[in-house]
MARBA-3410 file (N, C-alpha, C, O; in Angstrom, 1 decimal):
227
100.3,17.7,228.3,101.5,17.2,227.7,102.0,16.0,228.5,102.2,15.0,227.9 ~ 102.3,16.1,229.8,102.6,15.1,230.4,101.7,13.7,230.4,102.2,12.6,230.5 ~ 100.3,13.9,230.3,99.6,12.8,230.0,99.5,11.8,228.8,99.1,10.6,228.8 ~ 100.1,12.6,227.4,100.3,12.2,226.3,101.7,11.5,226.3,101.8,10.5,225.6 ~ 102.7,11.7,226.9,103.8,11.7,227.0,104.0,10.1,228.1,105.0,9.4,228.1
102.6,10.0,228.9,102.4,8.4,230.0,101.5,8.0,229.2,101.1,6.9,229.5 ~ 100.8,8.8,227.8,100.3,7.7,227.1,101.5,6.8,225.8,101.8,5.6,225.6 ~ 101.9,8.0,225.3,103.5,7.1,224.6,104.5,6.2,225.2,105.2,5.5,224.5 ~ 104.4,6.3,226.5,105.7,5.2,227.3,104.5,4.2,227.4,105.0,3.1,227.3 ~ 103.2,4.1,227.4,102.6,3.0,228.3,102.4,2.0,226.2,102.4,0.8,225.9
102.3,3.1,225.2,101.9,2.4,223.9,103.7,1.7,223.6,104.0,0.6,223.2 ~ 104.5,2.5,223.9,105.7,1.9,223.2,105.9,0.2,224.6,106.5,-0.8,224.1 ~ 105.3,0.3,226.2,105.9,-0.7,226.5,104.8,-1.7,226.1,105.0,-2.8,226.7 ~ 103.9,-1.8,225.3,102.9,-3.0,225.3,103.7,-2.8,223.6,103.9,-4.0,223.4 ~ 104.0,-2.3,222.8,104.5,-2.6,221.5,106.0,-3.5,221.9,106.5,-4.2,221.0
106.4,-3.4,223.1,107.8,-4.3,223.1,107.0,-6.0,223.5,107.3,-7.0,222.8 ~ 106.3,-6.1,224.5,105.9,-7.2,224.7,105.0,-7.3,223.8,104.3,-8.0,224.4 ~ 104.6,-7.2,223.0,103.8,-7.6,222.2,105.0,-8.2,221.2,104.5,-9.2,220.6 ~ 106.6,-7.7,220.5,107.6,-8.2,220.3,108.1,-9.6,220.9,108.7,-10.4,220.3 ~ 107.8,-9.7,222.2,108.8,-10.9,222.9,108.6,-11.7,222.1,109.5,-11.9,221.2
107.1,-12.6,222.0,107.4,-14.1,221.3,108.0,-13.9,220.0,108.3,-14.9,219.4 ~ 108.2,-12.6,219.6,108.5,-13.0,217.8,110.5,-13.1,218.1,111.3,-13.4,217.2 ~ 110.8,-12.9,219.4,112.2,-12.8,218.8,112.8,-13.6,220.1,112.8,-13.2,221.3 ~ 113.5,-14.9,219.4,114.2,-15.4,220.3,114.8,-15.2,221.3,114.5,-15.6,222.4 ~ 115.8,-14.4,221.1,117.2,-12.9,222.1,116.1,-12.8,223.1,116.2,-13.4,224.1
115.0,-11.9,222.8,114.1,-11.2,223.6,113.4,-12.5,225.0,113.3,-12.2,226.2 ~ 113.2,-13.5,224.4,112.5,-14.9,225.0,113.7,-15.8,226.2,113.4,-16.3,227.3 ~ 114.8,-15.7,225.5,115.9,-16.0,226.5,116.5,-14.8,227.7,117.1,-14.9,228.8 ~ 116.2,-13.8,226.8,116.6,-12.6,228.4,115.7,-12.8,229.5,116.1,-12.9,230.6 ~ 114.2,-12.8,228.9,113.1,-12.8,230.2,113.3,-13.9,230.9,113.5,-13.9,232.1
113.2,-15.2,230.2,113.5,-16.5,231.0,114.4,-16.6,231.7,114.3,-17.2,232.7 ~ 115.8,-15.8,231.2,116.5,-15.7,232.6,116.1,-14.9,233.6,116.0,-15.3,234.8 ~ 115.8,-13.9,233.2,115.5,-12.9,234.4,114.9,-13.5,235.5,115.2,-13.3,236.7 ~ 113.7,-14.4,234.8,112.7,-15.0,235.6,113.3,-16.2,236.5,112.7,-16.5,237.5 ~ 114.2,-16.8,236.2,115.1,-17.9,236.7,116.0,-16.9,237.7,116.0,-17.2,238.9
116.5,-16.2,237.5,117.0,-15.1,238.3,116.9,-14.8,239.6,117.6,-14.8,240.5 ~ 115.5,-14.4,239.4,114.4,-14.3,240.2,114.1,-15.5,241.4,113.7,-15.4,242.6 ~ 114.5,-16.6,240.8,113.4,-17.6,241.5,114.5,-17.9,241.9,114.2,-18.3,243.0 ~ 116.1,-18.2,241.7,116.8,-18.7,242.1,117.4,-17.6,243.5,118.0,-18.2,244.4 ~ 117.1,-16.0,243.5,117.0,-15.5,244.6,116.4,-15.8,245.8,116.9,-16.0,246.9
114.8,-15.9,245.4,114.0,-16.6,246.4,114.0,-17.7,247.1,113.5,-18.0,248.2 ~ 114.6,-18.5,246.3,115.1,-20.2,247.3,116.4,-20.4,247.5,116.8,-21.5,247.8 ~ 117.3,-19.1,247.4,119.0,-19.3,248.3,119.0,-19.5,249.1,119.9,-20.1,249.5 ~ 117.8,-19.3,250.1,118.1,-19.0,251.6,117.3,-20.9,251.8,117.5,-21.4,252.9 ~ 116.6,-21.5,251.0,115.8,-22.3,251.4,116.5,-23.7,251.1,116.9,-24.6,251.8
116.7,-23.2,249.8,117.8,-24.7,248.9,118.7,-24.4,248.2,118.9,-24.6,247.0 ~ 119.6,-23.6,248.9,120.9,-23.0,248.3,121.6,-23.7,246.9,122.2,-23.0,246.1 ~ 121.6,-25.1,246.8,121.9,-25.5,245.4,121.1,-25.1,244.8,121.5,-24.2,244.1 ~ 119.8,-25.5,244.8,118.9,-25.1,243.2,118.9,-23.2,243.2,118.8,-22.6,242.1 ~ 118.9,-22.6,244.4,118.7,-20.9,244.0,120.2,-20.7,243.6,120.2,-19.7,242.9
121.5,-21.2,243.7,122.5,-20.7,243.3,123.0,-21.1,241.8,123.8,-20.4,241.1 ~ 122.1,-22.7,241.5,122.2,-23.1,240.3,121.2,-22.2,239.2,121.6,-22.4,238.0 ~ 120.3,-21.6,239.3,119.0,-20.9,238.4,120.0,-19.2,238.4,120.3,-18.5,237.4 ~ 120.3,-18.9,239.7,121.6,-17.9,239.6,122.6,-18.1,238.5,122.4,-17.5,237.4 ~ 123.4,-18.8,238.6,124.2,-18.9,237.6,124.0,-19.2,236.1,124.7,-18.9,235.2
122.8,-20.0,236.0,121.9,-20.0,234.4,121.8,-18.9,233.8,122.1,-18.5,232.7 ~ 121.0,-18.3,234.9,120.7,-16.9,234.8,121.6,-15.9,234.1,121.3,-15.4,233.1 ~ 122.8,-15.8,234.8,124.0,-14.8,234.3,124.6,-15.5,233.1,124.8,-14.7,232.1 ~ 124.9,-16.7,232.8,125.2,-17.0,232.1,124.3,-16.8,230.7,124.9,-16.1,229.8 ~ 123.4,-17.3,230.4,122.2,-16.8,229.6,122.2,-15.4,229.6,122.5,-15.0,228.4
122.1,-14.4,230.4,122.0,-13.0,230.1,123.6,-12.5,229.3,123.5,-11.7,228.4 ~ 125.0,-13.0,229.7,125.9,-13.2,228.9,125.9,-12.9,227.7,126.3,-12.0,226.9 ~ 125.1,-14.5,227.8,125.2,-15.3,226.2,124.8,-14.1,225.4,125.5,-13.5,224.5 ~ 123.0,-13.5,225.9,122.4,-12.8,225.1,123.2,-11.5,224.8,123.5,-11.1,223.6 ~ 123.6,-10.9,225.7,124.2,-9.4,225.4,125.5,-10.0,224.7,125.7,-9.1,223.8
126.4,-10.8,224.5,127.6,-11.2,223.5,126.4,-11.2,222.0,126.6,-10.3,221.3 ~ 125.5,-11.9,221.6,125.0,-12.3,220.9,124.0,-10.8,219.9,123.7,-10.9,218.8 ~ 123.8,-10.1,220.7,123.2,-9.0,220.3,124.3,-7.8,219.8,124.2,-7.0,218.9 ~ 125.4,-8.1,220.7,126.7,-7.1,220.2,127.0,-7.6,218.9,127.2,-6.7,218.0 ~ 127.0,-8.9,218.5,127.7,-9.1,217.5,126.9,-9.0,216.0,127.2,-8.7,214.9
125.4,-9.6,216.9,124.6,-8.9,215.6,124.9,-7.3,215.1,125.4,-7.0,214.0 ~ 124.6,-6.6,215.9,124.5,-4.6,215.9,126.2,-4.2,215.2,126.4,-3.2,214.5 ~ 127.3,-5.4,215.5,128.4,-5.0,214.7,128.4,-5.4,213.3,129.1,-4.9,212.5 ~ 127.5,-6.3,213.0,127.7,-6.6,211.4,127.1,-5.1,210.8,127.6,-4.5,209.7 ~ 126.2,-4.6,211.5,126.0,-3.0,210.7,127.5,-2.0,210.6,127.5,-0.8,210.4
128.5,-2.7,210.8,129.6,-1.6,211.0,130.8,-2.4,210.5,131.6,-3.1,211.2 ~ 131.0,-2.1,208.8,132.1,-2.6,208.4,133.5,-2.5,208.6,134.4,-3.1,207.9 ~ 133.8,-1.6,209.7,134.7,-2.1,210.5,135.3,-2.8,211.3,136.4,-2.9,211.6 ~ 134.0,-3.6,211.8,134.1,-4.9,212.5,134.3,-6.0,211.8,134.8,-7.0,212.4 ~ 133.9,-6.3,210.2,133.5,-7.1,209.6,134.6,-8.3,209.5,134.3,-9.3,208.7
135.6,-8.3,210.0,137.2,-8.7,209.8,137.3,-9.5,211.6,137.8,-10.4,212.3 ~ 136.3,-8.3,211.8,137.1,-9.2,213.9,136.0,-10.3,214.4,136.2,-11.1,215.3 ~ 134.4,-9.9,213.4,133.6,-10.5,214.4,133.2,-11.9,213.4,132.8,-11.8,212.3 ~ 133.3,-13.1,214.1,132.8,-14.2,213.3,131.1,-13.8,212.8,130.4,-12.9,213.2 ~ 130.8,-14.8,211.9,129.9,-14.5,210.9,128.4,-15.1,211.4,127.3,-14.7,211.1
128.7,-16.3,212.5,127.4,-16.9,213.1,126.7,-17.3,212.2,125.5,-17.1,212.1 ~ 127.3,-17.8,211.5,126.2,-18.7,210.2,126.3,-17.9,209.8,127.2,-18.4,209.0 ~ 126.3,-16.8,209.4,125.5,-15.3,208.6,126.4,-15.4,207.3,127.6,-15.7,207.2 ~ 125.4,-15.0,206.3,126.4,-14.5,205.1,127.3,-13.4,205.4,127.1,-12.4,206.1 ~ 128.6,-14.0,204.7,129.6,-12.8,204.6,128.8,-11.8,203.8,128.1,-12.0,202.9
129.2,-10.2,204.6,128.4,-9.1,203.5,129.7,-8.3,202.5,130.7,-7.8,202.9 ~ 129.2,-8.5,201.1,130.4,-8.2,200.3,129.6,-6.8,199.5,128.4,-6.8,199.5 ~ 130.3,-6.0,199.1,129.9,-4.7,198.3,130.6,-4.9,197.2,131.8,-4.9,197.6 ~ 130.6,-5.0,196.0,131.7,-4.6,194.8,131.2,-4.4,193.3,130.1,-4.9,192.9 ~ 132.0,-3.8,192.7,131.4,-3.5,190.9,132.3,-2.4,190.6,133.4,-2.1,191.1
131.4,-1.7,189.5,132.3,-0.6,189.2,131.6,0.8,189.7,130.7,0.7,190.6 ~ 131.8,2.1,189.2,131.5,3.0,189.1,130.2,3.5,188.8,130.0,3.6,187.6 ~ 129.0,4.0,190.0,128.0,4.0,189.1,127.1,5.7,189.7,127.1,6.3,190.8 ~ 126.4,5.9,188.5,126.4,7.6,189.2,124.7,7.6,188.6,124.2,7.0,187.6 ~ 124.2,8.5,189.8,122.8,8.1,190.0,122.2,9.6,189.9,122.3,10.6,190.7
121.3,9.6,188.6,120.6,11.4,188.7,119.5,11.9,190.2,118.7,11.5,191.1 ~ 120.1,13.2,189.7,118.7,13.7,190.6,117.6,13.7,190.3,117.3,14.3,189.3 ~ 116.6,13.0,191.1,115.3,13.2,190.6,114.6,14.6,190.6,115.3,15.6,190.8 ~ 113.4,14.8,190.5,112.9,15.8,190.4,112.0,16.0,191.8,111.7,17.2,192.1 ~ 111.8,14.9,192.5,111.2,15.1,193.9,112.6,15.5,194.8,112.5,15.6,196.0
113.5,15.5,194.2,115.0,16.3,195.4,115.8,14.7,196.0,116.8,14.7,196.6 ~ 115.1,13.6,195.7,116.1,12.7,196.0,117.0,11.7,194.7,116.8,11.8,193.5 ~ 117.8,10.6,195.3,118.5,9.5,194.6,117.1,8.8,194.2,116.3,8.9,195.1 ~ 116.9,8.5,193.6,116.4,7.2,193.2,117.1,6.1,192.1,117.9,6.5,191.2 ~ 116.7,4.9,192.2,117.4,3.8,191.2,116.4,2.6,191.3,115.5,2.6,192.2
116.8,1.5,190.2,116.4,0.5,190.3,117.1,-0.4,190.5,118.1,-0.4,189.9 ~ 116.9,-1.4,191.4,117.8,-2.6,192.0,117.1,-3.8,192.0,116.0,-3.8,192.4 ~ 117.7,-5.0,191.7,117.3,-6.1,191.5,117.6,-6.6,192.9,118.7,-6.3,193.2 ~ 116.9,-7.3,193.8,116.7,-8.1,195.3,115.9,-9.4,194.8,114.8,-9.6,194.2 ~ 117.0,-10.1,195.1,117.2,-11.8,194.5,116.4,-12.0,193.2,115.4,-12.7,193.2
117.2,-11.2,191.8,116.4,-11.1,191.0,115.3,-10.6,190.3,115.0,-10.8,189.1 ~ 114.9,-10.1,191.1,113.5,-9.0,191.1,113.9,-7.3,190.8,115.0,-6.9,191.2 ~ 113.0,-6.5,190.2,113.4,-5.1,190.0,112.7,-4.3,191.2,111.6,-4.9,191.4 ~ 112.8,-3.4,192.0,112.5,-2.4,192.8,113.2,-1.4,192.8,114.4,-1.2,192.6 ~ 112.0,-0.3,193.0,112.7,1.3,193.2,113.2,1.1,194.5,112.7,0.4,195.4
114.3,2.0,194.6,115.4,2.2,196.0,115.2,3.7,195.8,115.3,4.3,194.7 ~ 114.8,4.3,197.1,115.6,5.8,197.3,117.1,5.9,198.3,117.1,5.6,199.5 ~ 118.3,6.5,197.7,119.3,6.1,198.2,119.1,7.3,199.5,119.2,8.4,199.1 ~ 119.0,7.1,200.4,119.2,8.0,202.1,120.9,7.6,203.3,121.3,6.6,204.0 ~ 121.3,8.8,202.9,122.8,8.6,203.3,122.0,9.0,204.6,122.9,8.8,205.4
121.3,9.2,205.0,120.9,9.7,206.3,119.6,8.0,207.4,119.0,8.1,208.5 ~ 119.7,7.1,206.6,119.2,6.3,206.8,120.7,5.1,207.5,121.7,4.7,206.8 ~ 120.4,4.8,208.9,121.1,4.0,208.8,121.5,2.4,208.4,122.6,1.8,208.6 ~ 120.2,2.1,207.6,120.2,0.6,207.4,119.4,0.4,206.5,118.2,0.8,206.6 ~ 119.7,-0.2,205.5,119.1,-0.6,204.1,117.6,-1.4,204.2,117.6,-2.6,204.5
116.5,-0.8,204.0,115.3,-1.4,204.9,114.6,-1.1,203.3,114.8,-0.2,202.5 ~ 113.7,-2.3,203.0,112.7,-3.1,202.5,111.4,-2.8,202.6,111.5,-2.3,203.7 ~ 110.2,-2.8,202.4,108.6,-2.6,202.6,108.6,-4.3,202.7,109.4,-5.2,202.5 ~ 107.4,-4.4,203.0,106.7,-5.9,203.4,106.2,-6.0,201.7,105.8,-7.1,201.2 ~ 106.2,-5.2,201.3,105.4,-6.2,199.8,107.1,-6.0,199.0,107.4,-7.2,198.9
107.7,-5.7,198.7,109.3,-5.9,198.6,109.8,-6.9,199.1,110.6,-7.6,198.5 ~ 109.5,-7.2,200.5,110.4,-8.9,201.1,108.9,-9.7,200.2,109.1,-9.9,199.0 ~ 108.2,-9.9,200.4,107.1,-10.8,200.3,107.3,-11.1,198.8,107.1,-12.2,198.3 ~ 107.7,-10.2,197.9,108.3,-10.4,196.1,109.1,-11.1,195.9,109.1,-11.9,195.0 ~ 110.3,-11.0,197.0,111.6,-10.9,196.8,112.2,-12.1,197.7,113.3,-12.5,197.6
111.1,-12.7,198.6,111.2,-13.9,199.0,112.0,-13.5,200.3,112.7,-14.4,200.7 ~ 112.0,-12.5,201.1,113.0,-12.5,202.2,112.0,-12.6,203.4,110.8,-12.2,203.5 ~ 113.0,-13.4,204.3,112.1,-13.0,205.6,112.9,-13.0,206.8,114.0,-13.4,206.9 ~ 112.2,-12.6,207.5,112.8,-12.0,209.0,113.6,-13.1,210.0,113.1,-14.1,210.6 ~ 114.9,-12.7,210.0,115.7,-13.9,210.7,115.3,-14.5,212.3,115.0,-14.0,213.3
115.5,-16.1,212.0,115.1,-16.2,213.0,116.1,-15.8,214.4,117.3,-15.9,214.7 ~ 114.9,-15.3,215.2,116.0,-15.1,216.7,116.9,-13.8,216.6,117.9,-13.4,217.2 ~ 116.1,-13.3,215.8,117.0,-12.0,215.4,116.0,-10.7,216.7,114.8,-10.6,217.0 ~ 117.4,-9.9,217.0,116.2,-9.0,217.7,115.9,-8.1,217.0,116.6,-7.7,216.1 ~ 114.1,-7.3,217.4,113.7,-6.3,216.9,114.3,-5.3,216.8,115.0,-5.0,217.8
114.1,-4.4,215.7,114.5,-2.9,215.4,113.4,-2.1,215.5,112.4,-2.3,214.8 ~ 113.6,-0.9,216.2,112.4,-0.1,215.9,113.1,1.1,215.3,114.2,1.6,215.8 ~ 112.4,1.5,214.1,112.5,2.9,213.1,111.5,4.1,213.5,110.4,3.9,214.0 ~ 112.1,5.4,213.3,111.4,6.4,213.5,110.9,6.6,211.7,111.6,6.4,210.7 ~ 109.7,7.0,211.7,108.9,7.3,210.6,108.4,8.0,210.5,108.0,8.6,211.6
108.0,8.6,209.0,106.7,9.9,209.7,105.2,9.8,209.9,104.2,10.5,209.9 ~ 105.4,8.4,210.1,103.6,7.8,210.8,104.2,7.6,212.3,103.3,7.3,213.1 ~ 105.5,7.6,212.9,105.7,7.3,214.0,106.7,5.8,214.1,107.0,5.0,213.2 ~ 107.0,5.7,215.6,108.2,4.7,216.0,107.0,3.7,215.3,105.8,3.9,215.4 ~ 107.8,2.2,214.5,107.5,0.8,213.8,107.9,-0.2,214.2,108.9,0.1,214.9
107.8,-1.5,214.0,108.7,-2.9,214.3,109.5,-2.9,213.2,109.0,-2.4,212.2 ~ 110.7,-3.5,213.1,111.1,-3.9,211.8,112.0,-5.2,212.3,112.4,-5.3,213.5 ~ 112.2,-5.9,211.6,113.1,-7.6,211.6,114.4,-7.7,211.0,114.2,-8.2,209.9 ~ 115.1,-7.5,211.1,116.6,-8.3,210.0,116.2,-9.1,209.5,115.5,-10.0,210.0 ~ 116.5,-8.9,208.0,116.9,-10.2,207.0,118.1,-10.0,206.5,118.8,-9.0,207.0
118.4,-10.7,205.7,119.2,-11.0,204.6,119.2,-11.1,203.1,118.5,-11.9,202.6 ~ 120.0,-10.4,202.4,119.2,-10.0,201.2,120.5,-10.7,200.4,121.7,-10.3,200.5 ~ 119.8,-11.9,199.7,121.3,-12.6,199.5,122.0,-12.0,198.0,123.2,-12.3,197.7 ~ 121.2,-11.1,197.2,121.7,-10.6,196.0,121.0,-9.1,195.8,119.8,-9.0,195.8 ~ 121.7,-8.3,195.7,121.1,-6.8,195.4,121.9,-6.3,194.6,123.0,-6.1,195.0
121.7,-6.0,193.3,122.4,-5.1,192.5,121.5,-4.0,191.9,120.3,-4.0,191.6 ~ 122.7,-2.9,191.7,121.9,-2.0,190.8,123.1,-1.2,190.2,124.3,-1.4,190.6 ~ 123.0,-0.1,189.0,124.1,-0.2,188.2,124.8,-0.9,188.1,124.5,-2.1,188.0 ~ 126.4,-0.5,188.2,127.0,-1.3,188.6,127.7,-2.0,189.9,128.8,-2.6,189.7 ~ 127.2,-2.0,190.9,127.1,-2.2,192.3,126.4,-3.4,192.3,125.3,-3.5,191.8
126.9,-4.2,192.8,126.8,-5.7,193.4,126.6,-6.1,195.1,127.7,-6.5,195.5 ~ 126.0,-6.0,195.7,125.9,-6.3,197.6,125.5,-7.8,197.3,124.7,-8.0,196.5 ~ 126.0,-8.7,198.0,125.7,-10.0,198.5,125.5,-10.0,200.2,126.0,-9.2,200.9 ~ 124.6,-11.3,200.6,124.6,-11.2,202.0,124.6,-10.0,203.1,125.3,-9.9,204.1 ~ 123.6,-9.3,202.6,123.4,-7.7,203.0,122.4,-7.9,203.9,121.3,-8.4,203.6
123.0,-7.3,205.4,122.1,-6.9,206.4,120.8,-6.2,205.5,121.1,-5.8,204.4 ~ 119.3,-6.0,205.9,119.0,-5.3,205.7,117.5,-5.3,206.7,117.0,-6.4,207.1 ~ 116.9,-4.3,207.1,115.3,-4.6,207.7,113.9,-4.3,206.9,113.6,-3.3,206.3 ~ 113.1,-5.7,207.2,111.6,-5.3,206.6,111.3,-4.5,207.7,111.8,-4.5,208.8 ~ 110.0,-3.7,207.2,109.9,-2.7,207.9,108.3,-2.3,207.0,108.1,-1.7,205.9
107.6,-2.7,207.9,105.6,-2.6,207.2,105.1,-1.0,206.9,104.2,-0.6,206.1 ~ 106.2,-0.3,208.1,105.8,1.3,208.1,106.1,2.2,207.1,105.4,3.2,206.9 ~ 107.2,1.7,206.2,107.4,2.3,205.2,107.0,2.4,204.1,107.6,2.8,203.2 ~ 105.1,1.8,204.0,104.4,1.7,202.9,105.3,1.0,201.7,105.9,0.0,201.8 ~ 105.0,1.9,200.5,106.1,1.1,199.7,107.5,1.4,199.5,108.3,1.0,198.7
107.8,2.1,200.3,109.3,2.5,199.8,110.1,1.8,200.1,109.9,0.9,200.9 ~ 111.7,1.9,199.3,112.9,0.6,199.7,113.6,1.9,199.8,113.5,3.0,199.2 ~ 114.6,1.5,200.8,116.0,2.9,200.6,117.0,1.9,200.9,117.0,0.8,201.5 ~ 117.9,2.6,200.3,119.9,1.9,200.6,120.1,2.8,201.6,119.9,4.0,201.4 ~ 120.5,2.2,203.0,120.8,2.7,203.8,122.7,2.6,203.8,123.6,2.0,203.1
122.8,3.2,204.7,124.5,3.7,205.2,125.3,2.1,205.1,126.1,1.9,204.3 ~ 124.9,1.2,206.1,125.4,-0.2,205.9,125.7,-1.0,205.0,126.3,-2.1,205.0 ~ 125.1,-0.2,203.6,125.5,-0.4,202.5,126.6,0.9,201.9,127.8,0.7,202.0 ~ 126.2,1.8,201.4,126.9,2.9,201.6,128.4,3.1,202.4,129.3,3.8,202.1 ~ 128.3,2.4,203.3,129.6,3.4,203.9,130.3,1.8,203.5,131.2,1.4,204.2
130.0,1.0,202.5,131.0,-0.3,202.2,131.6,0.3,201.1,132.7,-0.1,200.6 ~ 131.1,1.0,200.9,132.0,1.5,199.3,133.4,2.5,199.8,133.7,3.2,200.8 ~ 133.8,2.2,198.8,135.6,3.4,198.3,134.6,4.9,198.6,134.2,5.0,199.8 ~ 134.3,5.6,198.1,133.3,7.1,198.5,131.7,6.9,197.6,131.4,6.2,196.6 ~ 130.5,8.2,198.5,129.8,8.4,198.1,129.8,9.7,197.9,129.7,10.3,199.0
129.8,10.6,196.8,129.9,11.8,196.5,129.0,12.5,195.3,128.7,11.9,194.3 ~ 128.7,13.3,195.6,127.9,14.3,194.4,128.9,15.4,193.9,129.7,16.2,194.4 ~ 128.1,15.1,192.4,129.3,16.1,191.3,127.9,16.4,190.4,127.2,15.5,189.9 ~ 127.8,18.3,190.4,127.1,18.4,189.4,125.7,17.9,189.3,125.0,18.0,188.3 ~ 125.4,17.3,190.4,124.0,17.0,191.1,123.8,15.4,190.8,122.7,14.8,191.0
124.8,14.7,190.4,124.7,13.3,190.0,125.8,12.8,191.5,127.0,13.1,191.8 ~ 124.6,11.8,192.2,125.2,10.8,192.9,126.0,9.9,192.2,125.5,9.2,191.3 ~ 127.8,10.0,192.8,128.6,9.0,192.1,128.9,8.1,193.5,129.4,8.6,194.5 ~ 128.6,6.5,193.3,129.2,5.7,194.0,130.1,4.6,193.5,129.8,3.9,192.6 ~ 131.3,4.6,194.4,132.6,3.7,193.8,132.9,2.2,194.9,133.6,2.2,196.0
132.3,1.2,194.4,132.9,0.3,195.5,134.3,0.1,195.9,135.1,0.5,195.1 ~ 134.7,-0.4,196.9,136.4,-0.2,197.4,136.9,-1.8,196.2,138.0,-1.8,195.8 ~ 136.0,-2.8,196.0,136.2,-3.9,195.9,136.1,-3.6,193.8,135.3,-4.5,193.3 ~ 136.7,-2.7,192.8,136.1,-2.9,191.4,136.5,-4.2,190.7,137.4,-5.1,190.9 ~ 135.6,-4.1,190.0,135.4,-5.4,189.0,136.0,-4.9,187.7,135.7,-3.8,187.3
136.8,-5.7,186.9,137.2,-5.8,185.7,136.2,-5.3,184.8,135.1,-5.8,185.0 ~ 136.2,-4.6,184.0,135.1,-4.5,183.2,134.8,-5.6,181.9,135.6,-5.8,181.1 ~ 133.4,-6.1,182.0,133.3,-7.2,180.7,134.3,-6.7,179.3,134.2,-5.5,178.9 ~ 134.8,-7.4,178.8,135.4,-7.4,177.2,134.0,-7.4,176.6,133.1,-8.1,176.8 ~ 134.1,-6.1,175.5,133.2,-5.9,174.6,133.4,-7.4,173.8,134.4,-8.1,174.0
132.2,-7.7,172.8,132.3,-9.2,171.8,133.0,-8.4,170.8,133.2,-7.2,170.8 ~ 133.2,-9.2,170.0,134.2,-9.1,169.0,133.2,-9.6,168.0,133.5,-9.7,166.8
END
């Protein structure tokens, strides 16, 4: 047990470095650290340059930990009001009323358009973040932000990499998301799910009578029939 257990820490730390070059955040923590480092070693020698790589150092590690909080807050629409947008699309949820049957395999399912395109969604209130398959972004044109840091997902093939994008149009009934957090994610074969980050943007999610009803907080007028 214990040897399986120093084989999982030694496979999860070569799956993180094997992460670094892909994600900016990741690239500027080590380089400081590393400046960190070196600016320790020559305090005593050339106190300007080890105190100047010191203060790069902290400052850069700063930067990164402000920068990563403010990513991990856009998952939490309670922040969405305090924390600037960093370039980022505003993430908007709105429409009307729309109620989703039980399948026969025991979950939500629906179909949702991602930037125009149709895909099955399984809706998982137990999912925290609205995540994509690789052949879903690769359809749907999305890709992994840059400088964005990695996410790792529990799966039932095991811990995965997954990336942030941005899903600039998602609708399904009548539910509308713009500029929606969401992660690709290769592990999930083909599946797409609406995770909580979307979900918890709405007025409620509730089941009546075994039909998933969701209400955005933001409704839409309903179109005038033609005459």
């Amino acid at each position: 047990m214990l040897v399986m257990d120093v084989a999982a820490i030694f496979d999860q730390l070569a799956m993180m470095i094997r992460e670094i070059p892909q994600s900016g955040l990741l690239m500027a923590a080590v380089a400081a650290m590393v400046a960190g480092v070196l600016g320790s070693l020559l305090l005593s020698r050339v106190p300007a340059l080890g105190r100047l790589l010191r203060y790069a150092s902290t400052l850069t590690l700063v930067g990164v930990l402000v920068l990563v909080v403010l990513q991990l807050s856009r998952l939490d629409p309670r922040f969405s009001m305090a924390v600037p947008e960093l370039g980022l699309p505003e993430q908007v949820v709105q429409g009307g009323e729309t109620r989703v049957p039980l399948s026969r395999d025991g979950h939500y399912w629906l179909e949702a358009e991602v930037n125009g395109k149709r895909f099955p969604f399984m809706v998982d209130t137990g999912a925290t973040l609205t995540a994509v398959s690789q052949e879903t972004a690769e359809a749907a044109g999305l890709e992994a932000r840059d400088g964005g840091l990695p996410i790792r997902l529990q799966t039932a093939n095991g811990t995965v990499a997954a990336h942030l994008t941005s899903i600039e149009s998602l609708r399904f009934g009548n539910v509308a998301a713009n500029g929606l957090d969401a992660v690709i994610a290769p592990g999930l074969g083909e599946t797409n799910v609406i995770g909580m980050n979307l979900l918890s943007r709405l007025a409620s999610v509730r089941i009546e009578q075994g039909e998933l009803i969701l209400v955005p907080n933001n409704p839409q007028p309903a179109l005038e029939s033609a005459r």
